[in-house]
FIDREN-312378 format. One record per residue: z, x, y of N, C-alpha, C in turn; residue in three letters; residue number from 1. Coordinates in nm, 4 decimals. Atoms other than C-alpha are relative to their C-alpha. Example, Ala and Ser with C-alpha at 12.3 -4.5 7.8 and 13.67 -1.06 7.14 Angstrom:
BEGIN
        n_Z        n_X        n_Y       ca_Z       ca_X       ca_Y        c_Z        c_X        c_Y   code   pos
     0.0000     0.0890    -0.1190     0.7800     1.2300    -0.4500     0.0000     0.0900     0.1200    ALA     1
    -0.0060    -0.0820    -0.1190     0.7140     1.3670    -0.1060     0.0730    -0.0770     0.1090    SER     2
//
This chain:
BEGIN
        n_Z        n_X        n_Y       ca_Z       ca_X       ca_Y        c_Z        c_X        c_Y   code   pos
     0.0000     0.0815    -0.1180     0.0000     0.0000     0.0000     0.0000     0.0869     0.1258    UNK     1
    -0.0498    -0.0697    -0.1009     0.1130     0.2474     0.2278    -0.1486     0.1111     0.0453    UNK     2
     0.0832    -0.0848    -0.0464    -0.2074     0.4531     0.2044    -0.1529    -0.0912     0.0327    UNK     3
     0.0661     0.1019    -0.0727    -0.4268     0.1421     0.2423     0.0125    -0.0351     0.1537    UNK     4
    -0.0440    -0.0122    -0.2005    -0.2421     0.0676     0.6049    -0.0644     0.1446     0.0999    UNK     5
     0.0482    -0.1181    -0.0303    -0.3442     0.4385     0.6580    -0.1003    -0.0096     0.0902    UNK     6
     0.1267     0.0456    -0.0255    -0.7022     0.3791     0.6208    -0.0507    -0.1061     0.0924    UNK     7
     0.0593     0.0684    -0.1255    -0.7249     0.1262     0.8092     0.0389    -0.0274     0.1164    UNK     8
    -0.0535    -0.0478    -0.1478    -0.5415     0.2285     1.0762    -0.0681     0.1002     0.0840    UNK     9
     0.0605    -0.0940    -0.0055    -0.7429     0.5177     1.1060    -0.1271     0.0143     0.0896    UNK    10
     0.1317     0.0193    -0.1027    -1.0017     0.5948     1.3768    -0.0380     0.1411    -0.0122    UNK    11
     0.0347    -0.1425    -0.0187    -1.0666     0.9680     1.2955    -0.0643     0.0147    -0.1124    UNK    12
     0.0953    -0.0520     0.1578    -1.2922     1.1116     1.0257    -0.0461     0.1594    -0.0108    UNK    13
    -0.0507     0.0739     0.1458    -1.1884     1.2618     0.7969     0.1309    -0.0610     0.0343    UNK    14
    -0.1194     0.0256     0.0268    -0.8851     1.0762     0.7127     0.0403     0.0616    -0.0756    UNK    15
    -0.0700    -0.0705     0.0766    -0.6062     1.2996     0.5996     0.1375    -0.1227    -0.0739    UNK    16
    -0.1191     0.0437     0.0553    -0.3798     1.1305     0.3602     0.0877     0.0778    -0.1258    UNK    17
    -0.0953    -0.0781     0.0766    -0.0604     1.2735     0.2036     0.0748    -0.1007    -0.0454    UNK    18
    -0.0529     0.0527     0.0581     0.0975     1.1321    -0.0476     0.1338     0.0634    -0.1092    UNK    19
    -0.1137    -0.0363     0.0395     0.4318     1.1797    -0.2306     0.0548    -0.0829    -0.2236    UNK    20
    -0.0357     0.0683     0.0955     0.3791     0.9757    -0.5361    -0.1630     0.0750    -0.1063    UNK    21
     0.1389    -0.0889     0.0432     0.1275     1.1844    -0.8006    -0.0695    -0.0621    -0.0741    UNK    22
     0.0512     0.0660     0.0911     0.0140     0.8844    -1.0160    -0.1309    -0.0840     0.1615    UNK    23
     0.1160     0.0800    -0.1155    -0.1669     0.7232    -0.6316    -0.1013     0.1431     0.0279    UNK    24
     0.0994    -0.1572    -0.0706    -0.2938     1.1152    -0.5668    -0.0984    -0.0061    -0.1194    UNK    25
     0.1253    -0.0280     0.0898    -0.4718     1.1254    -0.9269    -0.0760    -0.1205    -0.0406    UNK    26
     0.0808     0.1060    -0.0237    -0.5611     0.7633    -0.8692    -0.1417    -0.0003     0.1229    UNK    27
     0.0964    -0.0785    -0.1143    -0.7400     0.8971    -0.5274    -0.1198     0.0651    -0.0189    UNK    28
     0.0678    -0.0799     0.0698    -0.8629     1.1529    -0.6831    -0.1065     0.0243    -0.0952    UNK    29
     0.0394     0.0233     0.1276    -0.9965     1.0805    -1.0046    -0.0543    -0.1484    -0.0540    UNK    30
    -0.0138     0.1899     0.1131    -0.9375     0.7168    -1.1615    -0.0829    -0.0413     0.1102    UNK    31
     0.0974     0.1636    -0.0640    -1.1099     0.4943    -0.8713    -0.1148     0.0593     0.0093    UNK    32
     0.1406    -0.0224     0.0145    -1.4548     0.6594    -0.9481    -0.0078    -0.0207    -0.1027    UNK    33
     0.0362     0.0210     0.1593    -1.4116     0.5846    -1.3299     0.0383    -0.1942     0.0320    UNK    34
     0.0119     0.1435     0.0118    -1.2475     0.2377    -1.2481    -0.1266    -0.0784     0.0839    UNK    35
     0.0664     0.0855    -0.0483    -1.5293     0.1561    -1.0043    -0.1256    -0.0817    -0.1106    UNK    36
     0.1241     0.0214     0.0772    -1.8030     0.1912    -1.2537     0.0687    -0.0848    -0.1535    UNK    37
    -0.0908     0.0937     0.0805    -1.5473    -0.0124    -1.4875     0.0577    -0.1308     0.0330    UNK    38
    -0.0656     0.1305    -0.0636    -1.5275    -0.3279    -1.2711     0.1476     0.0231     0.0069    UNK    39
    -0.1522     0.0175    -0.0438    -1.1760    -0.2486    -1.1581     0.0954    -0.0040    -0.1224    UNK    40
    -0.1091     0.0194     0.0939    -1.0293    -0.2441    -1.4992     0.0110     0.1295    -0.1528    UNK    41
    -0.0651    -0.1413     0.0790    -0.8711    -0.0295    -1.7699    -0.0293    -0.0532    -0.1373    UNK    42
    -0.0113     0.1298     0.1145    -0.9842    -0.1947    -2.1112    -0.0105    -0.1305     0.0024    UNK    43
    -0.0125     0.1864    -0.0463    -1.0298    -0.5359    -1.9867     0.1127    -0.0004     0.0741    UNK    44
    -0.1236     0.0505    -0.0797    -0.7121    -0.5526    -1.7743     0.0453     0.0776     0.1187    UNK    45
    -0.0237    -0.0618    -0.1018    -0.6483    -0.5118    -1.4217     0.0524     0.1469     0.0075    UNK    46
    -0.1127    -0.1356    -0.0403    -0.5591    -0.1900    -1.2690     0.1112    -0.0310     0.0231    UNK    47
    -0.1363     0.0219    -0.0346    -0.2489    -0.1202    -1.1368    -0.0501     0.0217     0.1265    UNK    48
    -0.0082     0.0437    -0.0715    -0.1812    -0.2741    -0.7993    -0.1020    -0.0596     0.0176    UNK    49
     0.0647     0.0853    -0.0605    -0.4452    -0.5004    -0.8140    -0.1443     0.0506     0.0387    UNK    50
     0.1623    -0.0260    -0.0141    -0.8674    -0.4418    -0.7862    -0.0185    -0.0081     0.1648    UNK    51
     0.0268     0.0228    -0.1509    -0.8537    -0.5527    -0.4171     0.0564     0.1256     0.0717    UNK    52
    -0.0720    -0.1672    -0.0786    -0.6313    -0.2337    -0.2796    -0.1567     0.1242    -0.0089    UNK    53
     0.0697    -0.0971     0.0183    -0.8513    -0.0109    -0.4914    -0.1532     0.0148     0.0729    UNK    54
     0.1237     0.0066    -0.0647    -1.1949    -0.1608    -0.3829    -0.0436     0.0111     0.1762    UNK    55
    -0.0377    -0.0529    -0.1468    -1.0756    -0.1500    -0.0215     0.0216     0.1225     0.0373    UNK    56
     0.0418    -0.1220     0.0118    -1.0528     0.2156    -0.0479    -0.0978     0.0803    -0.0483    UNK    57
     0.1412    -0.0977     0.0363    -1.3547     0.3219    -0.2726    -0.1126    -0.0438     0.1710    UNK    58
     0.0915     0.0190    -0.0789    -1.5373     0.1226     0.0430     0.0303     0.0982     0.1238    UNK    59
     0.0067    -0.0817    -0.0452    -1.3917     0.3156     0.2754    -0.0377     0.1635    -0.0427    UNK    60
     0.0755    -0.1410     0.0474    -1.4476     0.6291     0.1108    -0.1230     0.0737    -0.0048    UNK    61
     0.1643    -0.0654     0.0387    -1.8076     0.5664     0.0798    -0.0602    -0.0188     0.1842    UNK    62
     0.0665     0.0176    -0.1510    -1.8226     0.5293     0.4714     0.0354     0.1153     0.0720    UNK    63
    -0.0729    -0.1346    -0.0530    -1.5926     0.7897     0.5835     0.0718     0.1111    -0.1021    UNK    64
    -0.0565    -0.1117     0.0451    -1.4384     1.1323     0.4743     0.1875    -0.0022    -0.0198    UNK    65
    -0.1387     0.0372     0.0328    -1.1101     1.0611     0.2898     0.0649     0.1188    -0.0735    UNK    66
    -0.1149    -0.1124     0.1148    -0.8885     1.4036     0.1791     0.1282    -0.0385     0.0062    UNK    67
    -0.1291     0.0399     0.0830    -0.6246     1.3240    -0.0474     0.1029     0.1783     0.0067    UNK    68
    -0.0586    -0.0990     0.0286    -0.3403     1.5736    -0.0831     0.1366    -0.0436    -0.0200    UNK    69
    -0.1706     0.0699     0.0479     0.0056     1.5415    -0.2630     0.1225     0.1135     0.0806    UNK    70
    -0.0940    -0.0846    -0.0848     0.3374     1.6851    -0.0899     0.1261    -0.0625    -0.0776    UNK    71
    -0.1141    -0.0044     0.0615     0.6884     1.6972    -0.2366     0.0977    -0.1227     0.0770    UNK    72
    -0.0989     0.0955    -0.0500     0.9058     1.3750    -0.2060     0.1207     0.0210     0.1162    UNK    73
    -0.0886     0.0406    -0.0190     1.1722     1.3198     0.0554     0.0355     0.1486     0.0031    UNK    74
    -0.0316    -0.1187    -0.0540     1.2044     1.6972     0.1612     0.0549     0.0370     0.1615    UNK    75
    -0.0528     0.0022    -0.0882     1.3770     1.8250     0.4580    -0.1328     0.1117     0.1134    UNK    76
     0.1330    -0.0409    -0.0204     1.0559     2.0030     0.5251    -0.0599    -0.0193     0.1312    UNK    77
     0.0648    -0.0072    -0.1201     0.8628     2.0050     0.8835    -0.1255     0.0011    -0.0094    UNK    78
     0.1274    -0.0505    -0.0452     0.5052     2.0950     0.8114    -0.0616    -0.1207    -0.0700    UNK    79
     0.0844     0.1545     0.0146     0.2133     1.8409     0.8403     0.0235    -0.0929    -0.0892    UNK    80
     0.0521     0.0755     0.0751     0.1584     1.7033     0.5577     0.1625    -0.0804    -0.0646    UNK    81
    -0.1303     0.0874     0.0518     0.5455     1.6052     0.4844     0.0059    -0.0954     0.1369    UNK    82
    -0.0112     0.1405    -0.0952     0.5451     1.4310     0.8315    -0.0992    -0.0865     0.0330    UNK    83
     0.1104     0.1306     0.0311     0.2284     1.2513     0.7507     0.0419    -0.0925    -0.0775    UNK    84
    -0.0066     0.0731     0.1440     0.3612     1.1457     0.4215     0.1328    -0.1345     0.0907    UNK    85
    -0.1206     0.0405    -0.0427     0.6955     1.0598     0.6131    -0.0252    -0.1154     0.0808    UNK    86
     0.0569     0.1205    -0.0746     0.4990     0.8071     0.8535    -0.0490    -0.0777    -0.0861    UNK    87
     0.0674     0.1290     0.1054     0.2860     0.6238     0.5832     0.1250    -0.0688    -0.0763    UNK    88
    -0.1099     0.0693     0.0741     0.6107     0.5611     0.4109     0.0673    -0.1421     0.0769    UNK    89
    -0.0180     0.1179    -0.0663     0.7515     0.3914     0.7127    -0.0821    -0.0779     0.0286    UNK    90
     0.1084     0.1208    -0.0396     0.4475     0.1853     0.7860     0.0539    -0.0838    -0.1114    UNK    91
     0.0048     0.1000     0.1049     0.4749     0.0393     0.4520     0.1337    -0.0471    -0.0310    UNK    92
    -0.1640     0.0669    -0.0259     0.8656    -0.0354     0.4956     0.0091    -0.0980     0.0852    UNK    93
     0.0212     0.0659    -0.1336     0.7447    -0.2091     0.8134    -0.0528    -0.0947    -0.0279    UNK    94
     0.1313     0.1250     0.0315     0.5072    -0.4570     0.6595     0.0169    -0.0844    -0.1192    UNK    95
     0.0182     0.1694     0.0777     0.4420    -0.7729     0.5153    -0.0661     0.0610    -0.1585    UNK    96
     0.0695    -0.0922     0.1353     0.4163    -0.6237     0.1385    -0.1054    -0.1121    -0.0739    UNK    97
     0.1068     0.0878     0.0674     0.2131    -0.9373     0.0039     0.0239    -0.0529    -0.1352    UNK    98
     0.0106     0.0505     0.1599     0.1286    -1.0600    -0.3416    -0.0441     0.0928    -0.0971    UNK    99
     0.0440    -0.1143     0.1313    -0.0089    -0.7448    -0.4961     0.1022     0.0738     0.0061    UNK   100
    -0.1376    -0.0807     0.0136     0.2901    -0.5785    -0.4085     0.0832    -0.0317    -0.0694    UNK   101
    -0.0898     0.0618    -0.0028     0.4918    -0.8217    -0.5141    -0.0073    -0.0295    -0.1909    UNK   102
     0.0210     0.0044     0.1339     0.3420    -0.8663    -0.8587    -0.0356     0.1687    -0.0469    UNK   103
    -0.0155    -0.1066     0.0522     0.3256    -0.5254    -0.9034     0.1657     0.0651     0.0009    UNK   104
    -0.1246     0.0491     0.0369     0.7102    -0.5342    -0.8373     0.0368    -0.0501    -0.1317    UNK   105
    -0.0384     0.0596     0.1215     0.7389    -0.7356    -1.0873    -0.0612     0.0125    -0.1506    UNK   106
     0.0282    -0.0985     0.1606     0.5491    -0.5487    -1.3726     0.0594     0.0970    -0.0312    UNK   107
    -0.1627    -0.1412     0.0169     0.7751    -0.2248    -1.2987     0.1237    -0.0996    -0.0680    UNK   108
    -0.1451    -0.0019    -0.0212     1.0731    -0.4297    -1.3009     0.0285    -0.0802    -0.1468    UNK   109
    -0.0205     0.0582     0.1293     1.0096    -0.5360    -1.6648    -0.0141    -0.1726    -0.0839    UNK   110
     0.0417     0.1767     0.0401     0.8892    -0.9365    -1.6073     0.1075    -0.1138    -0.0422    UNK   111
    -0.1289     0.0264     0.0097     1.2792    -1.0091    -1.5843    -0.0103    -0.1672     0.0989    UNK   112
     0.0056     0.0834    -0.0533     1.2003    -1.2803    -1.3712     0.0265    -0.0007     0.1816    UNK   113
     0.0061    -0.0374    -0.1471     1.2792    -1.3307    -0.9715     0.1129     0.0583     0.0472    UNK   114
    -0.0834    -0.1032    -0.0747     1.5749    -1.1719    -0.8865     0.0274     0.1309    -0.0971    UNK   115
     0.0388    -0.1200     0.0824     1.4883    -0.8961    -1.1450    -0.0976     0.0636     0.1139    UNK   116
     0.1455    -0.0246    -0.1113     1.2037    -0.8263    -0.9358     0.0344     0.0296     0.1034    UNK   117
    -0.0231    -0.0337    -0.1207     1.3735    -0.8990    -0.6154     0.0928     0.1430    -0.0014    UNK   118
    -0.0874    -0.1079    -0.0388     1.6422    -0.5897    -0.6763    -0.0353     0.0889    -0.0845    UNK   119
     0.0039    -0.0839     0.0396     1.4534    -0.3854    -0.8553    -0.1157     0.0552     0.1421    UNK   120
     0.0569    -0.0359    -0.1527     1.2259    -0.3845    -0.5220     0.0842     0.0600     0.1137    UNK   121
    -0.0751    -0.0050    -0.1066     1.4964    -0.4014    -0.2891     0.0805     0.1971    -0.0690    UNK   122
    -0.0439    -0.1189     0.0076     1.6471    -0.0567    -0.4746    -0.0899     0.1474    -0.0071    UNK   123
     0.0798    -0.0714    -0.0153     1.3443     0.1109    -0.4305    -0.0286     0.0305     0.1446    UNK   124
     0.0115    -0.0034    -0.1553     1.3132     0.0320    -0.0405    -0.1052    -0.0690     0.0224    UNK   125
     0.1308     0.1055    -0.0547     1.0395    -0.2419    -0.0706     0.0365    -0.1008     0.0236    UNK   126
    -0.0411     0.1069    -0.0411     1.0754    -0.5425     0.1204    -0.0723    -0.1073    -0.0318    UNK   127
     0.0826     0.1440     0.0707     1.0154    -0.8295    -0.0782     0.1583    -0.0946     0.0158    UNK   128
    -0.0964     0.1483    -0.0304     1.1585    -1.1531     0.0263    -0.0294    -0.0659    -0.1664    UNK   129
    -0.0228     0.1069     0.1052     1.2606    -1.4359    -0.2455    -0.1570    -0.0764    -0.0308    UNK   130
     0.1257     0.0787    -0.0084     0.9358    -1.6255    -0.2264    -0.0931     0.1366    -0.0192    UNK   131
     0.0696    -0.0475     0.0415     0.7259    -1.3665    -0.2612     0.0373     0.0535    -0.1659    UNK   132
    -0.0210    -0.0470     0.1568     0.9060    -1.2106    -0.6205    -0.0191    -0.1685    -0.0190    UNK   133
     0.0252     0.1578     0.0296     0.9296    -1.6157    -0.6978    -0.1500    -0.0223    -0.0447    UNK   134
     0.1172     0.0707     0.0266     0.5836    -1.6541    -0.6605    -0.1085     0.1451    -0.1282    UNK   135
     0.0250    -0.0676     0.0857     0.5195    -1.3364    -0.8307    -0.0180    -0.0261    -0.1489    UNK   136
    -0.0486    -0.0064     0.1643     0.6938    -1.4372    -1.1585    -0.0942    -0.1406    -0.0221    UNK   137
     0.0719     0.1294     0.0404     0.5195    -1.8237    -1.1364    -0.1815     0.0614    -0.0123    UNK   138
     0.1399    -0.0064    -0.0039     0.1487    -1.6551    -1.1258     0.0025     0.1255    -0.1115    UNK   139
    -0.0478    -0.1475     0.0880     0.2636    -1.3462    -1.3718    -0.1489    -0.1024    -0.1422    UNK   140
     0.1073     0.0168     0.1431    -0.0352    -1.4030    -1.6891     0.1093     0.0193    -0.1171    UNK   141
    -0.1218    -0.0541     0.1505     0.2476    -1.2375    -1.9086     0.0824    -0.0717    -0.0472    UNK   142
    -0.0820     0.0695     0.0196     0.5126    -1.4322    -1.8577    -0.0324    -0.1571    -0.0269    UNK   143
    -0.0095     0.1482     0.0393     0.3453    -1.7687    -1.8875    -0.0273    -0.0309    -0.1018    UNK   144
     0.0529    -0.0080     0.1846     0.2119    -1.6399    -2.2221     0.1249    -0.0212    -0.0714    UNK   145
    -0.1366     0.0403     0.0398     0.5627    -1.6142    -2.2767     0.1117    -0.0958    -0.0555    UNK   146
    -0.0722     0.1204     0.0231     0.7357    -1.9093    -2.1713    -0.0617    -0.0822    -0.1001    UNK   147
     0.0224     0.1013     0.1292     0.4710    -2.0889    -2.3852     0.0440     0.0039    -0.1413    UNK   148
    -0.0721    -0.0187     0.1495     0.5995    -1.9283    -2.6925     0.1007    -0.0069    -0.0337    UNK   149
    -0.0898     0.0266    -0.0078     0.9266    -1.9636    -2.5993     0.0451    -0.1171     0.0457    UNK   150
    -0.0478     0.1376    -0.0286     0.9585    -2.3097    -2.4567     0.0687    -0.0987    -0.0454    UNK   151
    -0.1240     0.0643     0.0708     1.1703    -2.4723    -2.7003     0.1172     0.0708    -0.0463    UNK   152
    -0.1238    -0.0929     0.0144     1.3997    -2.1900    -2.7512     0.0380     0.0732     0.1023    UNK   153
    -0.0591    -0.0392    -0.0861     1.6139    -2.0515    -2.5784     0.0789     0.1792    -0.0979    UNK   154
    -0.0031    -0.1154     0.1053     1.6197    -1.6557    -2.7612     0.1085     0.0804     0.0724    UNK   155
    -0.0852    -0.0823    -0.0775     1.8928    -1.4044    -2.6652    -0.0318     0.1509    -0.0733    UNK   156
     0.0578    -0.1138     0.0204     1.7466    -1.1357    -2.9388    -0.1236    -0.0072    -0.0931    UNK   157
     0.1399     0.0220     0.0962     1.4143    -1.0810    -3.1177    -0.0511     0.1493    -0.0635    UNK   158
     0.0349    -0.1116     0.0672     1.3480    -0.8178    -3.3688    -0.1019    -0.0411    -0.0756    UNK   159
     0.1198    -0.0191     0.1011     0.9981    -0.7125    -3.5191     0.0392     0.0558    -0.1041    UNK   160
    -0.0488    -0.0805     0.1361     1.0068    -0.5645    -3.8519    -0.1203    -0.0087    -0.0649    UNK   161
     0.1019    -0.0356     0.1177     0.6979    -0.4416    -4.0216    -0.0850     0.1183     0.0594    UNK   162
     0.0696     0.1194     0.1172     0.3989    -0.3472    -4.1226     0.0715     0.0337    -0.1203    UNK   163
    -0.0368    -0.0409     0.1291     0.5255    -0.3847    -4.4507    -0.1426     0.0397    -0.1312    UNK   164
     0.1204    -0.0467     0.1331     0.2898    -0.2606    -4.7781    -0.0885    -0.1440    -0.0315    UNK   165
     0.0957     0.0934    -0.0023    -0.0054    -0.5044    -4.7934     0.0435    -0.1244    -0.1666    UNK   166
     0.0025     0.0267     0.0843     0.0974    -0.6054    -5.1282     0.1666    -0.1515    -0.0021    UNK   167
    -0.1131     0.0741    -0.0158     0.4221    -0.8262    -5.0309    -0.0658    -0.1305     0.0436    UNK   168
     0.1254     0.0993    -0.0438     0.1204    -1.0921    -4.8462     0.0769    -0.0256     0.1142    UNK   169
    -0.0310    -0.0102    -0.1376     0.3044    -1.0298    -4.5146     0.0185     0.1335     0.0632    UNK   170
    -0.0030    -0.1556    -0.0636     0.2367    -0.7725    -4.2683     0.1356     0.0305     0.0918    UNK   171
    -0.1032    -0.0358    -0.1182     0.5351    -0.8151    -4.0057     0.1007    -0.1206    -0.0711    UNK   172
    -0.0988     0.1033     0.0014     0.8685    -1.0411    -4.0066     0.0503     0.0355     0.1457    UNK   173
    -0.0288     0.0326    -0.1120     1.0345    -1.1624    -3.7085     0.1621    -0.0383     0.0062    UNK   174
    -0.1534     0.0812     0.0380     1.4402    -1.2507    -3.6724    -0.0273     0.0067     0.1522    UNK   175
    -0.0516     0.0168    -0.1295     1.5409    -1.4400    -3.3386     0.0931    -0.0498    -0.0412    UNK   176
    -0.0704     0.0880     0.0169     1.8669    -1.5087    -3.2661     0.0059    -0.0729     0.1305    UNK   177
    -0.0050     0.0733    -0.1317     1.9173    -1.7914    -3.0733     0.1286    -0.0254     0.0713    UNK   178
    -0.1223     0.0275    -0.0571     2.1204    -1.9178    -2.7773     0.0871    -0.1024    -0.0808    UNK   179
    -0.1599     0.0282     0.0637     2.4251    -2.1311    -2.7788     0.0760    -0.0398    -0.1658    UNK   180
    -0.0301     0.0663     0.1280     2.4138    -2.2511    -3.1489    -0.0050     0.1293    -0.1009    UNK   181
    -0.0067    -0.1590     0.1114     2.3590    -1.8519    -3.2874    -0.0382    -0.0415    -0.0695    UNK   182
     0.0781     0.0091     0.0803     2.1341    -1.9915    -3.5124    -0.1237     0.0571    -0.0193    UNK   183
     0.0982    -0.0973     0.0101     1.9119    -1.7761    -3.6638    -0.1751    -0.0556    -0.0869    UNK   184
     0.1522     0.0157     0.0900     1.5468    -1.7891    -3.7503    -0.1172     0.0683    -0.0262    UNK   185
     0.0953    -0.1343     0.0836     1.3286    -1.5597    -3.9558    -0.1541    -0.0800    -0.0215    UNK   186
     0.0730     0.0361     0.0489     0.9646    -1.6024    -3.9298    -0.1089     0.1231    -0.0956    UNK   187
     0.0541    -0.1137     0.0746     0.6935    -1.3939    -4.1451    -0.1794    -0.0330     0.0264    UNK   188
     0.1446     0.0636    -0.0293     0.2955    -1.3971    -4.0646    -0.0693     0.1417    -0.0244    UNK   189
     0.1553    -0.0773     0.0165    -0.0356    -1.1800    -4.0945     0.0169     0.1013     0.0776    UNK   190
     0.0654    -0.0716    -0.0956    -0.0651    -1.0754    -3.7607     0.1491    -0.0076     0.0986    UNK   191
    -0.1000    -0.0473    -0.0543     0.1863    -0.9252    -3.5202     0.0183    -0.1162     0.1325    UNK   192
//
């Protein structure tokens, strides 16, 4: 997010951006020339943070002169490129983080639901209001795959268990136990 605001804040060319996080530098770098020619995705499934961030930067890129360069987190440091990094950070502390932020929040934070989301944001230093994690978790693909499989139960643990040897005529077993009644139920099937 923070190096998106950058860019398009930017009236000089090249744009220098420094970054502090080394998975967005070899995303910079590397990945959004393999994801372009991959429709935005990794195997069939979105990137991370969302196709719209990324495609908003390959376009700039292909207009203007964009050098990437990584710099050491949260150093006490003085020279350029830590007090570049040190400004993009606050921009993006400053701003309206959105819905890709917000669902990308909420894939880090393990798909715990909305105040999972909201404080695993908030202990990072991203400002995500209630309504945005909220709306995160109601549009989440994962979780609604979820609730559908879970909608009549209410599970507190769920253990896989297989593959077992082809010869038993089940590949996996399943134990949930459930909420308030601790009643347990073992299922057994094909496919995981």
């Amino acid at each position: 997010m923070a190096v998106l605001l950058a860019v398009q804040e930017s009236k000089v060319d090249p744009t220098y951006i420094y970054t502090d996080n080394w998975v967005t530098y070899v995303c910079l770098t590397s990945w959004m020339a393999v994801w372009c020619h991959q429709d935005w995705a990794i195997h069939g499934r979105s990137i991370w943070g969302g196709p719209n961030i990324w495609e908003q930067l390959w376009t700039f890129a292909k207009t203007k002169t964009l050098a990437v360069g990584h710099v050491d987190a949260h150093t006490k440091r003085q020279d350029k490129a830590t007090l570049h990094n040190a400004v993009a950070d606050a921009a993006c502390r400053e701003t309206h983080c959105g819905p890709v932020l917000a669902q990308w929040a909420h894939d880090r934070s393990g798909h715990g639901g909305t105040q999972a989301t909201q404080e695993w944001a908030r202990t990072r230093g991203i400002p995500l209001t209630r309504d945005e994690a909220r709306t995160a978790v109601d549009h989440c693909p994962r979780c609604a795959e979820l609730k559908g499989q879970l909608l009549q139960r209410v599970i507190w643990q769920c253990d896989y268990i297989g593959p077992f040897p082809t010869e038993k005529q089940q590949k996996y077993f399943t134990l949930g136990l459930e909420g308030p009644a601790s009643s347990h139920t073992a299922y057994s099937g094909d496919t995981c």
